[in-house]
N, CA, C and O atoms as CSV, one atom per row, in Angstrom:
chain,resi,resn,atom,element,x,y,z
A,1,UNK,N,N,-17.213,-57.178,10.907
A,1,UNK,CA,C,-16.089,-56.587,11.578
A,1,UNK,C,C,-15.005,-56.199,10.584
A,1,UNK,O,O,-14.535,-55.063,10.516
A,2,UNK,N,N,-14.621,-57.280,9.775
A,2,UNK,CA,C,-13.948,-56.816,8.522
A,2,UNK,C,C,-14.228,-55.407,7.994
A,2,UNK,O,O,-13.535,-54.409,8.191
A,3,UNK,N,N,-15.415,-55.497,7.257
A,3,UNK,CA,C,-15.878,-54.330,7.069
A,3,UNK,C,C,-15.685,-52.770,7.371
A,3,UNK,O,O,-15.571,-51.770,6.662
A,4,UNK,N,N,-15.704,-53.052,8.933
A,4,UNK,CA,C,-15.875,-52.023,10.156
A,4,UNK,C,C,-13.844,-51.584,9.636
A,4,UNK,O,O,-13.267,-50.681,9.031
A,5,UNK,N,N,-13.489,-52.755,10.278
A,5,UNK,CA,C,-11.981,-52.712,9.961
A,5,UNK,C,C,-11.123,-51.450,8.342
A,5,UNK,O,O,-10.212,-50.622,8.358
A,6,UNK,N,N,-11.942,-51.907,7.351
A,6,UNK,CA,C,-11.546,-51.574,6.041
A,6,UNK,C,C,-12.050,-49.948,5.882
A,6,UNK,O,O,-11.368,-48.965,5.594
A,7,UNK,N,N,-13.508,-50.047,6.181
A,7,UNK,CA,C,-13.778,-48.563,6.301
A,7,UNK,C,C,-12.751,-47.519,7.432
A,7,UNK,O,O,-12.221,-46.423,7.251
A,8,UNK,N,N,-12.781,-48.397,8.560
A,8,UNK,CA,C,-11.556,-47.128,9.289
A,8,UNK,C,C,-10.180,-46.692,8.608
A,8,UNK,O,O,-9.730,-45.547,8.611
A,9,UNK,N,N,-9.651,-47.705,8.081
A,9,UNK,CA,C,-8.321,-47.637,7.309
A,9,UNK,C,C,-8.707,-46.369,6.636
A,9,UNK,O,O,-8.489,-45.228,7.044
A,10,UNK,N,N,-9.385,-46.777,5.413
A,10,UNK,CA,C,-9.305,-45.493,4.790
A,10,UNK,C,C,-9.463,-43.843,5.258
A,10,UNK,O,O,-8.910,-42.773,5.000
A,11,UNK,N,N,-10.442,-44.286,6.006
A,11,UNK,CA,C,-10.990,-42.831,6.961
A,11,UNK,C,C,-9.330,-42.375,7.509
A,11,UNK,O,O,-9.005,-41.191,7.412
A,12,UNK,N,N,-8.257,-43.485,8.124
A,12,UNK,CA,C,-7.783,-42.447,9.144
A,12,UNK,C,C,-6.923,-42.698,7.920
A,12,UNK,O,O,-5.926,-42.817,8.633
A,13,UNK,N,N,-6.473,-42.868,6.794
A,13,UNK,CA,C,-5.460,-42.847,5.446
A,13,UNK,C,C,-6.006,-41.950,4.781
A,13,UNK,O,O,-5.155,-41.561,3.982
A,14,UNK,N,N,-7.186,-41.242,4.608
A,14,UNK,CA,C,-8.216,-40.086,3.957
A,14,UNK,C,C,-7.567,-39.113,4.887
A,14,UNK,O,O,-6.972,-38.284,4.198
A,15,UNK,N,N,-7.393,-38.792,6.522
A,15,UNK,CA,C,-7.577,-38.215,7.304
A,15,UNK,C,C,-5.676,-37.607,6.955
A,15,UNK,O,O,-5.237,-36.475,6.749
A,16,UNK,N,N,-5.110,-38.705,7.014
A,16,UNK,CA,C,-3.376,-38.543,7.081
A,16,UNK,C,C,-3.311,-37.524,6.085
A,16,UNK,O,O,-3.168,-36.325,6.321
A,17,UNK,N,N,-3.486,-38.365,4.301
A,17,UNK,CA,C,-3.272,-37.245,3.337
A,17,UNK,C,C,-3.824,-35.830,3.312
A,17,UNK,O,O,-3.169,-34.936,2.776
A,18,UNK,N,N,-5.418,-35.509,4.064
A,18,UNK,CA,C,-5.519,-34.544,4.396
A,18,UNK,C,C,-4.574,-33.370,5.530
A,18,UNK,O,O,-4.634,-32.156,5.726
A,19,UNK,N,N,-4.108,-33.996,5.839
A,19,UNK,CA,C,-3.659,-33.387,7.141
A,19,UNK,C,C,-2.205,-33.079,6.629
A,19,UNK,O,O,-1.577,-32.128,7.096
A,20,UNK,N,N,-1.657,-33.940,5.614
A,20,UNK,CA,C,-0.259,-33.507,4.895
A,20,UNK,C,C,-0.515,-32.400,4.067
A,20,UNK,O,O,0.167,-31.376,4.024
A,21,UNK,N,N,-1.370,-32.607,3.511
A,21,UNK,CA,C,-2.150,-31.407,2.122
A,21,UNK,C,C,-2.226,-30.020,2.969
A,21,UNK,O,O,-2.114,-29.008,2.277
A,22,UNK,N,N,-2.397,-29.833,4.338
A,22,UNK,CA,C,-2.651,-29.247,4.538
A,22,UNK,C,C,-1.341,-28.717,5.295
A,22,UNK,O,O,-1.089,-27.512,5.310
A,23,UNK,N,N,-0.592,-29.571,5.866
A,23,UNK,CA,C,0.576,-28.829,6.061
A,23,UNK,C,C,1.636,-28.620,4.964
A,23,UNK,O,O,2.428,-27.742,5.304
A,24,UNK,N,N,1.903,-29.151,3.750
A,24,UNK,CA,C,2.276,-28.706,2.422
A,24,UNK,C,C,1.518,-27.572,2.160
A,24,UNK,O,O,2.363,-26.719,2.431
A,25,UNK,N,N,0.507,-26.938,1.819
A,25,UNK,CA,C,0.040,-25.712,1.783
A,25,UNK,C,C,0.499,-24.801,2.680
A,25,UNK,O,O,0.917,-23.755,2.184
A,26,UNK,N,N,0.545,-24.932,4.141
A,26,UNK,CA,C,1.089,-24.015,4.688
A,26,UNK,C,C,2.301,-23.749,4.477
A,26,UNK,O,O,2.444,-22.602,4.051
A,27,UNK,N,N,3.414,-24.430,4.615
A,27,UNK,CA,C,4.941,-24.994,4.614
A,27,UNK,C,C,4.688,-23.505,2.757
A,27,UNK,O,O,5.483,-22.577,2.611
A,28,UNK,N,N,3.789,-23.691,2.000
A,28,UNK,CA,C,4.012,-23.581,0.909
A,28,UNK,C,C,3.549,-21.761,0.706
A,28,UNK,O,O,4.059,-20.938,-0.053
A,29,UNK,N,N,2.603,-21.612,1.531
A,29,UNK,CA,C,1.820,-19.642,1.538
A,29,UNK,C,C,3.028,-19.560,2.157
A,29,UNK,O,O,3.763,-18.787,1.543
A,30,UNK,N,N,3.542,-20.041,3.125
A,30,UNK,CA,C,4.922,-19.358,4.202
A,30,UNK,C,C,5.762,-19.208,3.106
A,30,UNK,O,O,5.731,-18.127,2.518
A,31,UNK,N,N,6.456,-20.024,2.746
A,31,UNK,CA,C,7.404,-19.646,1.688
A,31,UNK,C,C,7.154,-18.816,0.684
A,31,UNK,O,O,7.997,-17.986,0.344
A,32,UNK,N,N,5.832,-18.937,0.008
A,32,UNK,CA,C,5.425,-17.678,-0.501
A,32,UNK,C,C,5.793,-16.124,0.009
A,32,UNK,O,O,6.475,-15.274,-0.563
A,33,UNK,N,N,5.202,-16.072,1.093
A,33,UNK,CA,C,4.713,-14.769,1.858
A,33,UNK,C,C,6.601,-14.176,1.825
A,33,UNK,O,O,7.087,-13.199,1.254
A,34,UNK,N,N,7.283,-15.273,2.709
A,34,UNK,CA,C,8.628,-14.770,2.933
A,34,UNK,C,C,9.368,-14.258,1.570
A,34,UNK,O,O,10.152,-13.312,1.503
A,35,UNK,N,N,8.972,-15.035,0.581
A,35,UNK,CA,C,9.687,-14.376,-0.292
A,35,UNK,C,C,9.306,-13.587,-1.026
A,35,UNK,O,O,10.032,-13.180,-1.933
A,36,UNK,N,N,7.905,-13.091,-0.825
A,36,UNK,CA,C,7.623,-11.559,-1.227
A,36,UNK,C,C,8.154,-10.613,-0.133
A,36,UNK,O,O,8.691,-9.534,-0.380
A,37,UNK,N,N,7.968,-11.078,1.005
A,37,UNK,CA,C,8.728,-9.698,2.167
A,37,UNK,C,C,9.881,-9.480,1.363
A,37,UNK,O,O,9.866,-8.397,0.777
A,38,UNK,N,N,11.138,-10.388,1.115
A,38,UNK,CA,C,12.381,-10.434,1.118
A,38,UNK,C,C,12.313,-9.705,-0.253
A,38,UNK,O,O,13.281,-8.970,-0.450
A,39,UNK,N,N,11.521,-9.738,-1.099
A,39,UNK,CA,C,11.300,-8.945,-2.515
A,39,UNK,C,C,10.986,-7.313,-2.026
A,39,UNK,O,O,11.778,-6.390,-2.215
A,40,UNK,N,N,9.537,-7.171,-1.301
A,40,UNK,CA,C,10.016,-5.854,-1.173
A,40,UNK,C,C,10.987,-5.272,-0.238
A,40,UNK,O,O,11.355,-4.135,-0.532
A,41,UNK,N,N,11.476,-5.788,0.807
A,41,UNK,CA,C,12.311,-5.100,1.510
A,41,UNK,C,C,13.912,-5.048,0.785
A,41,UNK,O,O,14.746,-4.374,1.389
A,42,UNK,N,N,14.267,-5.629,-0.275
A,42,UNK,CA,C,15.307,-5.501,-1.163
A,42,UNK,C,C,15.335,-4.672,-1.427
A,42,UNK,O,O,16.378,-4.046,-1.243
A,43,UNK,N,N,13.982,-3.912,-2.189
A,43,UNK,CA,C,13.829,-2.486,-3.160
A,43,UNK,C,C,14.397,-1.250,-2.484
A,43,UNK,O,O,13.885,-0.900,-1.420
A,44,UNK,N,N,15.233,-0.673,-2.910
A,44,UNK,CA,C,15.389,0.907,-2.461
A,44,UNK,C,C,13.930,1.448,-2.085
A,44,UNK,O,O,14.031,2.016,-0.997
A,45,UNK,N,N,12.681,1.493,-2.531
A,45,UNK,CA,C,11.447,2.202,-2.524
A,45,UNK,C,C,10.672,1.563,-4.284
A,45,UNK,O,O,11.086,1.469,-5.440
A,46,UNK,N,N,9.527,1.297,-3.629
A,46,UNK,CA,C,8.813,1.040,-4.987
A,46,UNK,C,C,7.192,2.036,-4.519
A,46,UNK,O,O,6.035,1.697,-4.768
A,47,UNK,N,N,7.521,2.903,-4.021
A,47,UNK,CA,C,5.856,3.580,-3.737
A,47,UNK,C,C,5.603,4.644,-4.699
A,47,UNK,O,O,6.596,5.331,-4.938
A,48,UNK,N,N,4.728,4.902,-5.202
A,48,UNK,CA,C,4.551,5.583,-6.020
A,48,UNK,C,C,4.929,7.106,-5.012
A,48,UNK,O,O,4.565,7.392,-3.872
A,49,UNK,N,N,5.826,7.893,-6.030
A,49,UNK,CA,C,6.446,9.227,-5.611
A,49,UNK,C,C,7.967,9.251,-4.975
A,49,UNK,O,O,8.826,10.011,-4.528
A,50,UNK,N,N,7.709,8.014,-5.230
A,50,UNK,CA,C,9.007,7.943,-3.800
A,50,UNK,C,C,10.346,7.947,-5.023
A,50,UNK,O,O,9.764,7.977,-6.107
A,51,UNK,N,N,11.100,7.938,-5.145
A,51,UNK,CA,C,12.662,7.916,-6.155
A,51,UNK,C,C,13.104,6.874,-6.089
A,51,UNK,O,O,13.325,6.569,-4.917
A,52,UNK,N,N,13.435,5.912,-6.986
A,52,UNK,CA,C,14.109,4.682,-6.923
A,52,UNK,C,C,15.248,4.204,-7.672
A,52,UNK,O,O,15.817,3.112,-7.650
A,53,UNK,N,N,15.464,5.288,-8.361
A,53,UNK,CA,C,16.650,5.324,-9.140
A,53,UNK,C,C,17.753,6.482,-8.668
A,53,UNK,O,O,17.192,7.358,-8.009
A,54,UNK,N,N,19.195,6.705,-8.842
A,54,UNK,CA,C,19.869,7.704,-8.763
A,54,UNK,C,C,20.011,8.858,-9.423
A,54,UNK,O,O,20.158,8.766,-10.641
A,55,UNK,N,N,20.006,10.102,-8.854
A,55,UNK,CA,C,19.776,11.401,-9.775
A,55,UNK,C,C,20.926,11.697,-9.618
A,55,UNK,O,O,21.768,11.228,-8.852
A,56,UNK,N,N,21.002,12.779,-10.618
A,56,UNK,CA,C,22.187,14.171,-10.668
A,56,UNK,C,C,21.439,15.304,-9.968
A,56,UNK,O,O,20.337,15.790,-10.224
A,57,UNK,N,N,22.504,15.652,-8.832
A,57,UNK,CA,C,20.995,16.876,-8.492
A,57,UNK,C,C,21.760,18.399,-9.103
A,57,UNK,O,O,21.476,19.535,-8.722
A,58,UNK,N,N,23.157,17.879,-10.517
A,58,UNK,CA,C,23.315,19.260,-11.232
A,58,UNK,C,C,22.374,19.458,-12.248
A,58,UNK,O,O,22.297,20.550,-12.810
A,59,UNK,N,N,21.548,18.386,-12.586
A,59,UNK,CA,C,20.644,18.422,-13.781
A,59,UNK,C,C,19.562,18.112,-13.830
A,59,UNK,O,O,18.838,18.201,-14.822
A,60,UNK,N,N,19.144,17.509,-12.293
A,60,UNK,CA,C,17.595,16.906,-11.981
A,60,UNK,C,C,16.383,17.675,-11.772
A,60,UNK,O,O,16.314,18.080,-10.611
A,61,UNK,N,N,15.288,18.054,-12.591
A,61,UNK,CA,C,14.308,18.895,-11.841
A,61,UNK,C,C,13.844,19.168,-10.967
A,61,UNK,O,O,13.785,18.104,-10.350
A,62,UNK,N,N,13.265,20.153,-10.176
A,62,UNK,CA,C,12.957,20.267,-9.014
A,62,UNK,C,C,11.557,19.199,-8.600
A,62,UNK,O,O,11.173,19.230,-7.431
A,63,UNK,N,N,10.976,18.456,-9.405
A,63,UNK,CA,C,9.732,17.654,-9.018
A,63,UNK,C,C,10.863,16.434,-8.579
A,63,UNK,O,O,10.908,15.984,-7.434
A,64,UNK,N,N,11.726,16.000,-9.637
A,64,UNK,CA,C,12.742,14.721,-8.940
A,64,UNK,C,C,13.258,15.233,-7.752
A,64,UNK,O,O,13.233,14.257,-7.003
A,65,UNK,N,N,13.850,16.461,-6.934
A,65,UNK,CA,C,14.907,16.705,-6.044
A,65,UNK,C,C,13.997,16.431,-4.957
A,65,UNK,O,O,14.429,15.617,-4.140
A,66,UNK,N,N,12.546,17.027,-4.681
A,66,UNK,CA,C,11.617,16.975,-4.222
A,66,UNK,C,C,10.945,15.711,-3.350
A,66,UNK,O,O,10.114,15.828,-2.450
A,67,UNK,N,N,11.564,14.407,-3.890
A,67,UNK,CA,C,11.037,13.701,-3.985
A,67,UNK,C,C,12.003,12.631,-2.703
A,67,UNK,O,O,11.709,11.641,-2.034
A,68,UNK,N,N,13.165,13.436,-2.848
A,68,UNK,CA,C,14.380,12.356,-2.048
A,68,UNK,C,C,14.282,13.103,-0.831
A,68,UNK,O,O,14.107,14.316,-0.717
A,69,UNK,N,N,14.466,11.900,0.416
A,69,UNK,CA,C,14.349,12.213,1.795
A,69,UNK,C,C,14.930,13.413,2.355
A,69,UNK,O,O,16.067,13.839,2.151
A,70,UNK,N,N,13.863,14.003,3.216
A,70,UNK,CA,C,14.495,15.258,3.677
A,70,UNK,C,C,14.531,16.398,2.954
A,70,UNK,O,O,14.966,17.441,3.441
A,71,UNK,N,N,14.047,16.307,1.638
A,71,UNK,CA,C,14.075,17.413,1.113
A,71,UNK,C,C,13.162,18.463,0.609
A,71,UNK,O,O,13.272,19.689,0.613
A,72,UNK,N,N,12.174,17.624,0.146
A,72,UNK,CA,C,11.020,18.359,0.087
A,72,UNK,C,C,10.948,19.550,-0.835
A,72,UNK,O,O,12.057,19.980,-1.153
A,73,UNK,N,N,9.828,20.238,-1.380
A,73,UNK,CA,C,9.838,21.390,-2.297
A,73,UNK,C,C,10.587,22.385,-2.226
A,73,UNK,O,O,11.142,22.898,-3.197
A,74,UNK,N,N,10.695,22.825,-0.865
A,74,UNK,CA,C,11.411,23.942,-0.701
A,74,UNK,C,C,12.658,24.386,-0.838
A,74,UNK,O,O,12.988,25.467,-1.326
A,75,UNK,N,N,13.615,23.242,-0.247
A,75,UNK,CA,C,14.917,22.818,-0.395
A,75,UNK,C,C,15.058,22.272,-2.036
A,75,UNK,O,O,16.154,22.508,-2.546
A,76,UNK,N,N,14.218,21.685,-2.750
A,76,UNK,CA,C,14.783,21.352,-4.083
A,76,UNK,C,C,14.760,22.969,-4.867
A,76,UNK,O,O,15.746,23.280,-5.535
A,77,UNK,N,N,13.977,23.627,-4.782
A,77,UNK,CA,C,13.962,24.717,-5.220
A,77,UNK,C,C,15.223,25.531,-4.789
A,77,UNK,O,O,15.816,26.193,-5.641
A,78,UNK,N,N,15.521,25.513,-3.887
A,78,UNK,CA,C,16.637,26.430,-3.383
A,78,UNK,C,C,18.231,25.911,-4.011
A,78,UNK,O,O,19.122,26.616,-4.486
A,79,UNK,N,N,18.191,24.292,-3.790
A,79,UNK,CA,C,19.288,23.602,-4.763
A,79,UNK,C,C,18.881,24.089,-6.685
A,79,UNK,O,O,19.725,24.785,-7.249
A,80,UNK,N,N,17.807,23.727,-7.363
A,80,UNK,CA,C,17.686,24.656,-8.334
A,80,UNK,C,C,18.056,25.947,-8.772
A,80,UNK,O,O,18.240,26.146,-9.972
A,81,UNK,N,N,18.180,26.795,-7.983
A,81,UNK,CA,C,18.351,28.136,-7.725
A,81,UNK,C,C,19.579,28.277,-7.429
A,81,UNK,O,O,20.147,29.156,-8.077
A,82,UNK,N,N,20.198,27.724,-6.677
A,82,UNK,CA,C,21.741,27.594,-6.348
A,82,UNK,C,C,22.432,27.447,-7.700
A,82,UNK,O,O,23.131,28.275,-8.284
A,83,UNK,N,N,22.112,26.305,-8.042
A,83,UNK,CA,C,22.960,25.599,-9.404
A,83,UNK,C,C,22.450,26.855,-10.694
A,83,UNK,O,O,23.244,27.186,-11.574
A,84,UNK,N,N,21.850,27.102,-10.657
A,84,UNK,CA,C,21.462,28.456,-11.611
A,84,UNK,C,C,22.189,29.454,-11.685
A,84,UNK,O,O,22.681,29.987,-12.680
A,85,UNK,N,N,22.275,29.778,-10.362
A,85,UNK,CA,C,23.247,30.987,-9.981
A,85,UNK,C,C,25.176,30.513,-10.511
A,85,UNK,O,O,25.844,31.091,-11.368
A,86,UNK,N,N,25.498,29.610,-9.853
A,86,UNK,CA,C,26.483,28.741,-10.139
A,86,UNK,C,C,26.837,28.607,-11.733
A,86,UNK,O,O,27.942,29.049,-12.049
A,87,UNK,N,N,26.036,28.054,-12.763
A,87,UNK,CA,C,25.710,28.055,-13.830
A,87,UNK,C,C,25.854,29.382,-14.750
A,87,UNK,O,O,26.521,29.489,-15.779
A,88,UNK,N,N,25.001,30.433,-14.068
A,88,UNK,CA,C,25.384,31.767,-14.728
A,88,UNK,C,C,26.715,32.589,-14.112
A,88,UNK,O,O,27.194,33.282,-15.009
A,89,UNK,N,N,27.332,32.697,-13.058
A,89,UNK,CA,C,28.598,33.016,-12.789
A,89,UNK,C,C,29.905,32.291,-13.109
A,89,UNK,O,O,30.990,32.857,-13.247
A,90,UNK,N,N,29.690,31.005,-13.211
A,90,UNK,CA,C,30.933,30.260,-13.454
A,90,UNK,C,C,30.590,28.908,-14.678
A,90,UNK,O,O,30.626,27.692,-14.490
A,91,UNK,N,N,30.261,29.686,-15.943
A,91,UNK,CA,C,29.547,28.628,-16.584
A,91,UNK,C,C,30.438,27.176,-16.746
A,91,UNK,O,O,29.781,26.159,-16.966
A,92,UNK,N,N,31.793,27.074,-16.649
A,92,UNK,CA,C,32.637,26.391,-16.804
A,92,UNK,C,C,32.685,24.959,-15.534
A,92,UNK,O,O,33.315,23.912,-15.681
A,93,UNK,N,N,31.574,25.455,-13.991
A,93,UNK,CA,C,31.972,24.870,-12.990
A,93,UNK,C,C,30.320,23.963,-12.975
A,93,UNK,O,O,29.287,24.289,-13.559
A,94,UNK,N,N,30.512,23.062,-12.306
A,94,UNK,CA,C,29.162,22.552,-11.495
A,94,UNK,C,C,28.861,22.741,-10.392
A,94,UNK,O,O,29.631,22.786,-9.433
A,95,UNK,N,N,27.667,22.881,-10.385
A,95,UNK,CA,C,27.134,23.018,-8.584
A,95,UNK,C,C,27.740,22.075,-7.627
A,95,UNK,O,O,28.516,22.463,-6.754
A,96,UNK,N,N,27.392,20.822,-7.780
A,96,UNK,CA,C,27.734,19.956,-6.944
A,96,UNK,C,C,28.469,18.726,-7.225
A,96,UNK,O,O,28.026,17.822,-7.934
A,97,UNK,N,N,29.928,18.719,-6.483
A,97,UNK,CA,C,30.922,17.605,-7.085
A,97,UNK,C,C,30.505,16.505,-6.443
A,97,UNK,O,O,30.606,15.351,-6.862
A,98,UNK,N,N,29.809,17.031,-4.931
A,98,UNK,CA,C,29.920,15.392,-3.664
A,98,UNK,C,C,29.425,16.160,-2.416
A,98,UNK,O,O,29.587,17.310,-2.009
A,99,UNK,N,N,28.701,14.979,-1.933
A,99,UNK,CA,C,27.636,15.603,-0.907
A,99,UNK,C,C,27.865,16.469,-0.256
A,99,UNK,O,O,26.948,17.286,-0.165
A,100,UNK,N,N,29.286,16.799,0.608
A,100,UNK,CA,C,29.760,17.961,0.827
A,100,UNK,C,C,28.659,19.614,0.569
A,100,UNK,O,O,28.094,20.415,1.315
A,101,UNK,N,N,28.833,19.435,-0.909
A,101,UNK,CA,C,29.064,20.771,-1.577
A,101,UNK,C,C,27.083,20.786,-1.371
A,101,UNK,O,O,26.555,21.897,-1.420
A,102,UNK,N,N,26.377,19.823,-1.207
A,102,UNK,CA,C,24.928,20.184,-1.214
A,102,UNK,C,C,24.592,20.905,0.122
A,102,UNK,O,O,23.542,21.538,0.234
A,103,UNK,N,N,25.743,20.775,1.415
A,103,UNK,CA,C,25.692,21.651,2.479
A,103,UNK,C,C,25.601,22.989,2.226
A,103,UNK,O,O,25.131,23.548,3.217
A,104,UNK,N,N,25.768,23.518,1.611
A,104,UNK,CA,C,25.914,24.699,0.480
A,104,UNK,C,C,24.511,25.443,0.996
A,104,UNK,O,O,24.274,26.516,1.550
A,105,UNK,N,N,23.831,24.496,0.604
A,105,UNK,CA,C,21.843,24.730,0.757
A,105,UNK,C,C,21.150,24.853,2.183
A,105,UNK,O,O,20.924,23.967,3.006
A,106,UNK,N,N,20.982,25.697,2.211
A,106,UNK,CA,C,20.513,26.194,3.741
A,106,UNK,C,C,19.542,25.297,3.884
A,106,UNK,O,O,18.898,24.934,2.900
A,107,UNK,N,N,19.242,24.703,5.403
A,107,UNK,CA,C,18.425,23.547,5.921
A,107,UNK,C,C,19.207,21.860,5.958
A,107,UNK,O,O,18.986,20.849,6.625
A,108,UNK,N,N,20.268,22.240,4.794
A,108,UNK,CA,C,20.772,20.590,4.150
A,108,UNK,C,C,21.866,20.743,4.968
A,108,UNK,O,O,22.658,21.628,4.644
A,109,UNK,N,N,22.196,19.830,6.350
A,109,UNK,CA,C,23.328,19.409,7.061
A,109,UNK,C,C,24.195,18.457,6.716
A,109,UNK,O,O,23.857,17.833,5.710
A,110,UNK,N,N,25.606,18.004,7.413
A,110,UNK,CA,C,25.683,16.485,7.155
A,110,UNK,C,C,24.973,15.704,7.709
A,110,UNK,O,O,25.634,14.717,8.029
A,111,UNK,N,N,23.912,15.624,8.007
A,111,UNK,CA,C,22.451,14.342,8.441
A,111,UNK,C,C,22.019,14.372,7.609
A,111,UNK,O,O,22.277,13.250,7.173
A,112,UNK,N,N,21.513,14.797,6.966
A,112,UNK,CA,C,20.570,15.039,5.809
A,112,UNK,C,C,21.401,14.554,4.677
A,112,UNK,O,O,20.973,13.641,3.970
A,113,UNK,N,N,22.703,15.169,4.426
A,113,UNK,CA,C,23.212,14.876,2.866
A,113,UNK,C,C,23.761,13.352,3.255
A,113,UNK,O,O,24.011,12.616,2.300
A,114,UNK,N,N,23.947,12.878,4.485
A,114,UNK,CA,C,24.528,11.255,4.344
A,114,UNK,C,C,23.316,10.631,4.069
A,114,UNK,O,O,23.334,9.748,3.211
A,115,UNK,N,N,22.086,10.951,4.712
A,115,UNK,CA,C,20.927,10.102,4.018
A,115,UNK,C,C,20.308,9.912,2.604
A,115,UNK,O,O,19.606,9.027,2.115
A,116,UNK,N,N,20.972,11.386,2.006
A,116,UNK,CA,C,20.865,11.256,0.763
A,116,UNK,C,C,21.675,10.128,-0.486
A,116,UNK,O,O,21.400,9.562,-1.544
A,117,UNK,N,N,22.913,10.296,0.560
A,117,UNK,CA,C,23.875,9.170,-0.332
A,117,UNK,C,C,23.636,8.170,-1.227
A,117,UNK,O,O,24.308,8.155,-2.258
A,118,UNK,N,N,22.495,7.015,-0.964
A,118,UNK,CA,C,22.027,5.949,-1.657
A,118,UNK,C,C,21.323,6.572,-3.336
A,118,UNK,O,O,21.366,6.087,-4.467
A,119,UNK,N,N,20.760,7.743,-2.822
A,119,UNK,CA,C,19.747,8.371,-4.278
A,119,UNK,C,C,20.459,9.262,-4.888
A,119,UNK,O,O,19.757,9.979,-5.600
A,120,UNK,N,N,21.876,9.588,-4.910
A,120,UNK,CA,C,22.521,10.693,-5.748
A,120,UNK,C,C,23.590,9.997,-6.450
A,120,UNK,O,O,24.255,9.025,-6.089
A,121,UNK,N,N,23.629,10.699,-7.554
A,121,UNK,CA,C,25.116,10.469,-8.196
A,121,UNK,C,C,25.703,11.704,-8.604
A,121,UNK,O,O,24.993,12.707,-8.666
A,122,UNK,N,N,27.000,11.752,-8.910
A,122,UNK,CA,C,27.385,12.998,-9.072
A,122,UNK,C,C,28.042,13.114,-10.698
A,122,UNK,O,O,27.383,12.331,-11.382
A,123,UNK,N,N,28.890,13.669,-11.387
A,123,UNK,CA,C,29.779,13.978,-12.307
A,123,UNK,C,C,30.739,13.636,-12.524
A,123,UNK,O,O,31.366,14.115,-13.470
């Protein structure tokens, strides 16, 4: 009976530390997991194509302008083209002082240029 006695101990003391091990592991991927969400949802954008730094859009190429929300090829080209024009008539001035002035660009509203806000810098 002893016996019987000594072997259960351990079994349900085998059984306990398992059962902690196993909620320390979880307790432990959770905290993991959360603090990779909280890592990427910090990032401005980490996807490949996407812009994650702030541009000048008086000096940025049209593959960078391209790239920030709402704007797409067509519209960076047309801001290119703008500032060109700008550039050769008033070499002394810049295209764009502040989001304002990117209204300028046909398609680009104030919806569009406040969403831009986070990815531009200006002069």
């Amino acid at each position: 009976m002893a016996l019987y006695q000594a072997r259960e101990k351990r079994t349900s003391t085998l059984r306990a530390s398992q059962s902690l091990g196993f909620l320390v592991g979880t307790a432990l991927a959770v905290a993991v997991a959360f603090g990779l969400m909280q890592n990427v949802l910090s990032r401005p954008n980490d996807r490949p194509g996407v812009l994650v730094v702030r541009i000048n859009p008086n000096t940025a190429p049209v593959a960078s302008l391209a790239r920030l929300p709402g704007i797409g090829w067509t519209r960076a080209r047309a801001i290119v083209t703008y500032r060109e024009r700008i550039a050769r008539e008033r070499p002394d001035m810049v295209a764009f002082n502040s989001l304002g002035d990117l209204q300028r660009i046909r398609g680009i509203g104030p919806k569009t240029a406040e969403g831009l806000m986070p990815w531009l810098r200006f002069n």
